[in-house]
N, C-alpha and C positions, 0 to 999 in steps of 0.2 A: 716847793709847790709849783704845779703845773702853771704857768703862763696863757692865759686867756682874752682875746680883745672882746669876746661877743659878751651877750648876758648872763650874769652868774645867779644863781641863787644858793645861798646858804640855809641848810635847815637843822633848827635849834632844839633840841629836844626836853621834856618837860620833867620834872621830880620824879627820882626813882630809876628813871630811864638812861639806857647807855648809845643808844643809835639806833640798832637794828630793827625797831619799829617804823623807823622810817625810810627803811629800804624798798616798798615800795611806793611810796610817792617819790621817791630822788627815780626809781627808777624810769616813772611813769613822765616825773618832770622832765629826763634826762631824752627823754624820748619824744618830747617836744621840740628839743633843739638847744635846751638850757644845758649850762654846764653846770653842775648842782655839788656840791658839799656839804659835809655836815660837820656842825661842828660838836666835839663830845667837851661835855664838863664835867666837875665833882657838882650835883643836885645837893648835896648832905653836907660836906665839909668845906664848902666854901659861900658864901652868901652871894646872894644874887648880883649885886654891885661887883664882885670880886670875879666874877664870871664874867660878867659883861667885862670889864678891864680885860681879860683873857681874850674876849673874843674880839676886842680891838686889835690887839694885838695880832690875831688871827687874821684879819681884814687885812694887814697893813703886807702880809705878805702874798695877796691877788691882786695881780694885774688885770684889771677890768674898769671898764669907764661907769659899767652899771652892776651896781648888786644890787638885789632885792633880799629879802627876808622872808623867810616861811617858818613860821613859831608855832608849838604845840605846848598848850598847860605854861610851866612855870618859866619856858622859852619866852614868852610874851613880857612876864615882868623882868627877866635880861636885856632883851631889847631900850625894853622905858630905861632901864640904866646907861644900855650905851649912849642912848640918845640926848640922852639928860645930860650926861657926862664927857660927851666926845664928838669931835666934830667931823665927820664921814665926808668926802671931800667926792667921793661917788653919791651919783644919782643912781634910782629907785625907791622902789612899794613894801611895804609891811602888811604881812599878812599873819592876822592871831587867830590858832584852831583851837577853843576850849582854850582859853587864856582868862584866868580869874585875877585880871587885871587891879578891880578892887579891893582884892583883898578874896582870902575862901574860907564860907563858915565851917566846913571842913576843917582846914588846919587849923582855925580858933578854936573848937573844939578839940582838937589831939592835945593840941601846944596846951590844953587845961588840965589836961589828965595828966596825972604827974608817969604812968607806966607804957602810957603813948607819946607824949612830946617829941620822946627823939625819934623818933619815927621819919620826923622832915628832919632832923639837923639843923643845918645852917640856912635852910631855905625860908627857914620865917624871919631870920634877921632882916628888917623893912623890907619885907618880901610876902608873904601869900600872907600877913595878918593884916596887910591892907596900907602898909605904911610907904609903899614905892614911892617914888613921883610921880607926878600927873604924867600922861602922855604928852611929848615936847610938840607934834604937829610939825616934825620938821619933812616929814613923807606921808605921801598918802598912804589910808588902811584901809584892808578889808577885815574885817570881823566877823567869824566862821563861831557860829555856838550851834551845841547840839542840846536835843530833845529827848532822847531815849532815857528814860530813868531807870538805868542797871548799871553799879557802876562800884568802887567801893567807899564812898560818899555811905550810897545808902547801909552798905554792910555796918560799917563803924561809927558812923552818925548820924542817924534818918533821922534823929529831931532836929538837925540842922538845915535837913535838903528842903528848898520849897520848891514848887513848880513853878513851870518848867525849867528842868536841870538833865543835864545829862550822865546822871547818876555820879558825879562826883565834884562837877561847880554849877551853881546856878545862874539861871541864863543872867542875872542881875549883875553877878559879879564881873560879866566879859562886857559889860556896857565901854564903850569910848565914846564921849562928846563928840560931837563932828566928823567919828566915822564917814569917809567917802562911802564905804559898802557895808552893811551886814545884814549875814544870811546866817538863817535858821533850818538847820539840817536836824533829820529825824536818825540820827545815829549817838550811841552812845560817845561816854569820853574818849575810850580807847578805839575804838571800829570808823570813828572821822576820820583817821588816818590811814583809811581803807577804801573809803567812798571817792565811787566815781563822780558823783554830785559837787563833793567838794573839791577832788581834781578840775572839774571843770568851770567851779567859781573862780580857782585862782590862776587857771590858765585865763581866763579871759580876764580876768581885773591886771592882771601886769601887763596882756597885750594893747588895754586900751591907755 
């Protein structure tokens, strides 16, 4: 892996997902002056906790004095695993897009249907049914939730969506205690990761 003194950011991508969604924010980040990565996991066949171990490991081969974090969906409760579980010996910010931190009544409702459950895999092991750990507060956050209800929340559980939700976690779920920042964007789950709104929340929260 490339050798870097300046600021890195890593971004972590949510259930279901292999990277390529977040080819342009890396690009858009990358074009700020960050040197940006991503890192890819199994969503399904490895649990949240077991991921985060992966992506420590991942860290330990960047040479950089600062990382930050940029997480989407179930990217956010890997993070709470590293953090919980590892001690990052770099400085930097965490930043969560649609991260249903407490848990998603979404996945409590698949994980009940017995011909949807596997559907997440291994990502509900203390993972999206609410059982993480708390956020450690060992970095500042910004907390990015969306507004847009279109999403597949509503296709596969709309008695579970409340308002406001971004069609597939509700804004309730992305709460964090003592957030430094959060902002409420009018984009769905998937198209946050498209908005120049929320580019420009998280370029200015890691520049301050």
């Amino acid at each position: 892996m490339d050798t870097n003194k300046k600021e890195v950011i890593i971004l972590v991508h949510g259930v279901w997902m292999k990277g390529p969604e977040l080819f342009y924010l890396h690009y858009k980040l990358w074009r700020q002056g960050y040197k940006v990565y991503q890192f890819h996991y199994s969503s399904l066949f490895k649990t949240p906790e077991e991921n985060a171990a992966k992506l420590f490991q991942f860290i330990s081969k960047i040479d950089a004095s600062v990382i930050h974090f940029v997480t989407h969906s179930l990217g956010g409760i890997v993070i709470k695993y590293l953090f919980h579980n590892q001690e990052i010996k770099q400085t930097g910010k965490v930043v969560m897009i649609g991260s249903p931190v407490n848990g998603s009544a979404v996945a409590i409702y698949l994980n009940q249907k017995k011909h949807l459950k596997y559907l997440l895999g291994k990502s509900t092991i203390k993972g999206l049914l609410g059982d993480a750990p708390d956020w450690s507060y060992k970095r500042k956050i910004c907390v990015i939730a969306g507004t847009k209800s279109l999403g597949i929340g509503q296709l596969l559980a709309r008695e579970v969506m409340k308002k406001p939700n971004d069609g597939t976690v509700n804004l309730s779920e992305t709460y964090v205690e003592k957030a430094d920042e959060r902002h409420e964007v009018a984009r769905n789950h998937f198209l946050l990761l498209f908005s120049n709104e929320v580019l420009e929340i998280i370029v200015q929260f890691l520049k301050k």
